[in-house]
Structure formats: C-alpha cells, structure tokens
One Martini backbone bead per residue (centre of mass of N, CA, C, O) as a GRO file, in nm:
protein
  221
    1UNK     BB    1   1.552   0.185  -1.816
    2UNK     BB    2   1.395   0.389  -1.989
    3UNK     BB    3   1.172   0.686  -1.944
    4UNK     BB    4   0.905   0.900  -1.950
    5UNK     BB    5   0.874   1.180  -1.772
    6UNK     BB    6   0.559   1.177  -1.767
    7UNK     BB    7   0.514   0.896  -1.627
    8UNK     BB    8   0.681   0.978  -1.349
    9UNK     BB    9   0.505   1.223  -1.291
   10UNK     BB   10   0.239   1.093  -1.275
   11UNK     BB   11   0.315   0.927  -1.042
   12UNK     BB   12   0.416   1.146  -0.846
   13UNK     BB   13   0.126   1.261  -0.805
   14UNK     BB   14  -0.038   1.019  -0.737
   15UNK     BB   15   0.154   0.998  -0.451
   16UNK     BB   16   0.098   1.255  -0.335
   17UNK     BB   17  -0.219   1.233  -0.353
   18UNK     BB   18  -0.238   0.965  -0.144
   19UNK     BB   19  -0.052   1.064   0.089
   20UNK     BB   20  -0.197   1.334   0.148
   21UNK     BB   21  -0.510   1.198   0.216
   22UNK     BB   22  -0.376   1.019   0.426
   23UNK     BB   23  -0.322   1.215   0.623
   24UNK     BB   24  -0.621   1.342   0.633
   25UNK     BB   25  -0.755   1.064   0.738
   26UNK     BB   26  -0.625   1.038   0.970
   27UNK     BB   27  -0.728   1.333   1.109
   28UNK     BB   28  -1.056   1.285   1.034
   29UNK     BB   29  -1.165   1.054   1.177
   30UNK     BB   30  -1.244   1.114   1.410
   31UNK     BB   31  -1.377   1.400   1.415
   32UNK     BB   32  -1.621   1.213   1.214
   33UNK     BB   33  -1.678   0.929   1.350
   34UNK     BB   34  -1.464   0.706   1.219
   35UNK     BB   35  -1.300   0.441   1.084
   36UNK     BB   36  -0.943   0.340   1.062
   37UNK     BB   37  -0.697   0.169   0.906
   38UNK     BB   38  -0.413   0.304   1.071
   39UNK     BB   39  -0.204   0.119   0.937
   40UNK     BB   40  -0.280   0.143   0.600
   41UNK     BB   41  -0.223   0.466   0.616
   42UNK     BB   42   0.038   0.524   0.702
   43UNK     BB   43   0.174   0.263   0.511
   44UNK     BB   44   0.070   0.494   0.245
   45UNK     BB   45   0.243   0.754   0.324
   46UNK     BB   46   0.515   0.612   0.335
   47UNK     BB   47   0.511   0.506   0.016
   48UNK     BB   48   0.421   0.791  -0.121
   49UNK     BB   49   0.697   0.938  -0.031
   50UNK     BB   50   0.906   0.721  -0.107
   51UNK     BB   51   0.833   0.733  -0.432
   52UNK     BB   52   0.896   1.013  -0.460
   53UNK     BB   53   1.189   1.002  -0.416
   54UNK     BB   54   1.250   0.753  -0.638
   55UNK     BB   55   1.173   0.934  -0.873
   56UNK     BB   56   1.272   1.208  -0.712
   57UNK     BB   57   1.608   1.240  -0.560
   58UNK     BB   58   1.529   1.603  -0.483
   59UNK     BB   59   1.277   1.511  -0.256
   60UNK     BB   60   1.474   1.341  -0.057
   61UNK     BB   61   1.505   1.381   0.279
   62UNK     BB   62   1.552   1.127   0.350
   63UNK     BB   63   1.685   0.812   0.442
   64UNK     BB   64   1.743   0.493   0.356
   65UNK     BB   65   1.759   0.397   0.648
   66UNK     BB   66   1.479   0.514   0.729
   67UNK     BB   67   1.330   0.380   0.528
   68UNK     BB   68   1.401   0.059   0.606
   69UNK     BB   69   1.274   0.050   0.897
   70UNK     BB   70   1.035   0.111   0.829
   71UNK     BB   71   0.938  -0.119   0.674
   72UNK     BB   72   1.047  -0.346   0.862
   73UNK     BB   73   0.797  -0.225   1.057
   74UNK     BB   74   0.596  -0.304   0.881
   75UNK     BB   75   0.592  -0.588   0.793
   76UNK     BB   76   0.583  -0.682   1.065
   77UNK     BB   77   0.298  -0.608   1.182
   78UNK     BB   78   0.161  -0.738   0.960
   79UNK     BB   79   0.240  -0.986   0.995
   80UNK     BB   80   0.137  -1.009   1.297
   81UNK     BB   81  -0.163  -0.986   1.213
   82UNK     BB   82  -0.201  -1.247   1.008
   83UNK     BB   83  -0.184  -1.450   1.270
   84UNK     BB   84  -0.420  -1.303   1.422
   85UNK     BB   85  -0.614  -1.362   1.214
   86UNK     BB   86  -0.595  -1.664   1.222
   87UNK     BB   87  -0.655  -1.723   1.497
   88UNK     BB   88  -0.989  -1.588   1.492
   89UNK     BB   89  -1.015  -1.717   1.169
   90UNK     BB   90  -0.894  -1.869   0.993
   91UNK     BB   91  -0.784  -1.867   0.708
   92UNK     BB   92  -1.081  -1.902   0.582
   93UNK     BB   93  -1.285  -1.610   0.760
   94UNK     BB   94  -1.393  -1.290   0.828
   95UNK     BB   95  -1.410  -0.992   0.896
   96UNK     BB   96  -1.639  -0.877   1.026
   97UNK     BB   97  -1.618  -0.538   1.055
   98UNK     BB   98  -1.481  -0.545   0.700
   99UNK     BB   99  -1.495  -0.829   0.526
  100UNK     BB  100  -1.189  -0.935   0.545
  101UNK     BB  101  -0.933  -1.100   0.516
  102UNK     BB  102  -0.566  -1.214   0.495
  103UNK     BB  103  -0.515  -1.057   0.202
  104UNK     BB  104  -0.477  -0.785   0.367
  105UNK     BB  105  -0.217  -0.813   0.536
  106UNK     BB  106  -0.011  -0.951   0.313
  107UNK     BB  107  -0.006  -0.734   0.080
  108UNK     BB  108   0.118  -0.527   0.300
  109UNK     BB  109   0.365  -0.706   0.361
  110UNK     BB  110   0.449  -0.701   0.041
  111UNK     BB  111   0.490  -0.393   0.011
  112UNK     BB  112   0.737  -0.374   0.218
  113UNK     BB  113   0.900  -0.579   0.076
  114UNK     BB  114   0.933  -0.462  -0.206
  115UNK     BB  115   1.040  -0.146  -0.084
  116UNK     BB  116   1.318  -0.309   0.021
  117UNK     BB  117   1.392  -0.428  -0.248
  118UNK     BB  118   1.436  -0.156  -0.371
  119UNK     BB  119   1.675  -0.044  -0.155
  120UNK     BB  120   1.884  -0.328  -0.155
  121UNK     BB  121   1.981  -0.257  -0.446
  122UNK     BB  122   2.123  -0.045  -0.520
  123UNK     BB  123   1.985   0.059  -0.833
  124UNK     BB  124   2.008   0.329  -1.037
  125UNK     BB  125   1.733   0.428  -1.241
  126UNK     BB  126   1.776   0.598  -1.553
  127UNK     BB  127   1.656   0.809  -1.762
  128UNK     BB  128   1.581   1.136  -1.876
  129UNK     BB  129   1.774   1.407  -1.761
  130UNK     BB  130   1.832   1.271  -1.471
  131UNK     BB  131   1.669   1.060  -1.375
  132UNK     BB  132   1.609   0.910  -1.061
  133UNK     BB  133   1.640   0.624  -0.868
  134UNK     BB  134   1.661   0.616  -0.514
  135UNK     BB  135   1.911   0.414  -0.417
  136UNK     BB  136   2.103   0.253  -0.198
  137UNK     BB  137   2.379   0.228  -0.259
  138UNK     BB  138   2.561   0.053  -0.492
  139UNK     BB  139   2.584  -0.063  -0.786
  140UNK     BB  140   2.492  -0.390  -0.874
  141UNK     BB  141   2.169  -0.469  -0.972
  142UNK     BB  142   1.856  -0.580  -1.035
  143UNK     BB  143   1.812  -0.888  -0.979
  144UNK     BB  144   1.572  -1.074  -0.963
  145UNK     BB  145   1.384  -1.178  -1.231
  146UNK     BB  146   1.173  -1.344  -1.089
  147UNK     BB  147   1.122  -1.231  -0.836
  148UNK     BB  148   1.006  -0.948  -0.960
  149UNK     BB  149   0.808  -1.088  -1.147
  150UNK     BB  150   0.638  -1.175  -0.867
  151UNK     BB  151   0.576  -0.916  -0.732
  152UNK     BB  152   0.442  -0.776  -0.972
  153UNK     BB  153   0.199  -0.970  -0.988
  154UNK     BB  154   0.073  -0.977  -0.740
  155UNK     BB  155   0.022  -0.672  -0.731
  156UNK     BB  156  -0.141  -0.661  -0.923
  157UNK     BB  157  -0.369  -0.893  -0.862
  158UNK     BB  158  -0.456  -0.679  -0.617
  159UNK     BB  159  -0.550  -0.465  -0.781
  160UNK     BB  160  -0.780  -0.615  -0.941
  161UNK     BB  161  -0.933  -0.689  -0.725
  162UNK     BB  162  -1.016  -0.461  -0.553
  163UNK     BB  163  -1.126  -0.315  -0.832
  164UNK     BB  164  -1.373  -0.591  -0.815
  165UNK     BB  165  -1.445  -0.477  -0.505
  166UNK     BB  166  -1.538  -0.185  -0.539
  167UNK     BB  167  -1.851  -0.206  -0.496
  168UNK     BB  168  -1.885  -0.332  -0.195
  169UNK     BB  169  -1.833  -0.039  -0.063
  170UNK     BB  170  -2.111   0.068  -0.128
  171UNK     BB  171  -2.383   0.192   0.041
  172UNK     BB  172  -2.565  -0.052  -0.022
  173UNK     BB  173  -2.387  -0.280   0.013
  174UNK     BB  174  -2.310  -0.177   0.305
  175UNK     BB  175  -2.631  -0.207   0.406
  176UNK     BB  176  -2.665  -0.531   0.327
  177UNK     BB  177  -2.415  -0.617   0.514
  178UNK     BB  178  -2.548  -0.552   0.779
  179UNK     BB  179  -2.795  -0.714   0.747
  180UNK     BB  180  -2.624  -0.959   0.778
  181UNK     BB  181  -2.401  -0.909   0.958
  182UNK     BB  182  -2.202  -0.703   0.881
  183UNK     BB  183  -1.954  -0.409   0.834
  184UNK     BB  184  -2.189  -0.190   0.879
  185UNK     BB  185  -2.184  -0.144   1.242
  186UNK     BB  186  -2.005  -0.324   1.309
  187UNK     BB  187  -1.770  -0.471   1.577
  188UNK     BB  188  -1.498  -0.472   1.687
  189UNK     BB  189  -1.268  -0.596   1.905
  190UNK     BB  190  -1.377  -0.303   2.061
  191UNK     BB  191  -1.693  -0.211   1.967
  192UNK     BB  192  -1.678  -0.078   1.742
  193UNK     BB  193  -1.986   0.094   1.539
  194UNK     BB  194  -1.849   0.275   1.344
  195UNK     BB  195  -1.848   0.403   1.060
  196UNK     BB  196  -1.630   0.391   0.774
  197UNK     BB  197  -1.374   0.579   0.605
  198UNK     BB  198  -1.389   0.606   0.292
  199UNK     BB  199  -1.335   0.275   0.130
  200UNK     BB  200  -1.270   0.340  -0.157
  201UNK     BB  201  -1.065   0.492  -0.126
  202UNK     BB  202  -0.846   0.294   0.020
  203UNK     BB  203  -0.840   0.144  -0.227
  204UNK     BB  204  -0.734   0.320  -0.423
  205UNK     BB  205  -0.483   0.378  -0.322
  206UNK     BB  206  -0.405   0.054  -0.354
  207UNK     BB  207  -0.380   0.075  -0.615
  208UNK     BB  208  -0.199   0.281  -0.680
  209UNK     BB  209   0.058   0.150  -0.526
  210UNK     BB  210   0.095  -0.103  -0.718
  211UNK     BB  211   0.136   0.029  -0.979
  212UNK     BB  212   0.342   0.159  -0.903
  213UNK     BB  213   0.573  -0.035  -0.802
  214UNK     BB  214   0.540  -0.159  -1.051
  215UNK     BB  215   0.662   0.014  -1.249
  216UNK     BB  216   0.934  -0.001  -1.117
  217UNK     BB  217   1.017  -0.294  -1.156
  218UNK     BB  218   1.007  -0.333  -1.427
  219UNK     BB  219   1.277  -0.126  -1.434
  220UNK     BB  220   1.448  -0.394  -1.316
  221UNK     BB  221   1.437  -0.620  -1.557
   0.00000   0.00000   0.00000
C-alpha cells in the first residue's frame, strides 16, 4: 500500500523527536530530583529510533535480529512487571505512587510485541520513490488481517484512553490527588517521595508511538 512521502517523514520527525526527548528524560531525571519510569522511558528510546529504520531503511544501523531480542526482552519485562503489579495490588487496584493501573504495563507489553510483529512478518512495504520499511527476512505476507486490525485497536484504544486521561497529570490535578493520598508526593516500593518528572509529556510520547505504530500495521492490511 503506497503512501505520501510527507506521511512517512513527518512520522519520522515525530519518532526522532520523541526517541530523542526520551534519551534526556532518562539523563536528567535523577540530576534535576524527579523520578521517572525508566523502564517505559527506555522502551520509547528503542521504539522511536526503531521506527525510525522502518520508515526510512538507510537510517537504519542496527541489525533486525538486535532489535527482534531488544524488543523481547522488553516484552518479557512488561509480562513481568504486569504480574507483579497483579501480586500487589490486583486486577482492579491502582499503583498508589503514580495512579497507574494494570493496562499501563500490559499496553506497553503489546506495543513491544507489535514491534517483533512487524519485524516477523518479512515484509517491506514499498512507498513512492523507493521509501520503504525495512524488515527482517525475505517477504511473506502481509500477516493475518484480523491479527493487525485488532492490534491497530488497542494501540488507537489506548492512545485516545492516554489523550482523554492527560489532563490527570496536570499541576494542580496532581496537587488535588497528592491531597488525597495519591500520585504527587506519594512513595514508591522503595519509598520514594521526589514528584514525577514531565507525566504529561510521557503521555504525549505515547500517544505518539500509538498512532506512529498504528500507521505501520494500517499499510500491512
């Protein structure tokens, strides 16, 4: 399925803007005294320049097989975190120190698992003027069409979810649930009380990763 190069690059602004934002989150968190979900953080790192290689395939330096275990090893993660957060606090419980739920690490869960998604299926799809995403192996298919529209789902689902929650995160939103005992000032399992560094924007990146994502798999149906 062809698309307009003005698309893809502008998707690829976003994705670079994105990834890059994120590598100094993670380095100025600690240095101006916020905390930051470091895991959520990195894994928007590795997403946005991954996407990055996949719109435009001579940007791409990394080898498909480095990124098919990177993302791997973050979905296992995610499972794993989404677990323990089951452990603690239960199906329908609320982390106290940021107000997450469940569905924020299983999200990010299937965002690493649509990503080995489309480096599995083998398949570059072609633009104009030989734009194209590159992916791993020799080309297949295109994949199961019910599978990637139910993915293309969630991934909108959870970014309108996001954008409809992003205003929770606001200074005085965040002032209103610290009163309550909630997210701003509350401590963490290790007792962490320093305030979250930029939540809105950490939203913004994934809402942006979403829809980025969500873009791809739409030209694979």
């Amino acid at each position: 399925m062809a698309r307009p190069d003005w698309l893809a690059y502008g998707f690829v602004a976003v994705m670079v803007t994105a990834a890059a934002y994120s590598v100094g989150r993670l380095a100025l968190a600690k240095r101006l005294g916020r905390r930051d979900h470091v895991a959520v953080t990195t894994s928007h790192v590795f997403m946005g320049f991954a996407m990055v290689g996949m719109l435009v395939p001579r940007w791409n330096w990394i080898p498909a097989g480095a990124w098919e275990f990177a993302f791997g090893i973050i979905a296992l993660y995610f499972v794993g975190a989404s677990v323990r957060f089951v452990a603690r606090y239960g199906f329908g419980g609320t982390e106290r120190a940021h107000g997450h739920h469940l569905s924020h690490n299983l999200i990010h869960a299937v965002l690493s698992c649509a990503m080995l998604y489309m480096y599995w299926l083998g398949m570059p799809i072609t633009g104009s003027r030989g734009i194209a995403m590159a992916m791993s192996g020799p080309p297949t298919s295109a994949g199961d069409p019910g599978l990637t529209l139910l993915i293309i789902a969630i991934l909108l689902a959870s970014a309108v979810w996001q954008l409809d929650s992003i205003g929770r995160f606001a200074p005085s939103s965040q002032l209103a649930f610290a009163a309550a005992g909630g997210a701003t000032g509350a401590p963490d399992a290790g007792g962490d009380r320093r305030p979250w560094l930029a939540p809105r924007l950490e939203v913004a990146v994934h809402i942006a990763m979403c829809f980025t994502m969500g873009y791809m798999l739409v030209l694979m149906v």
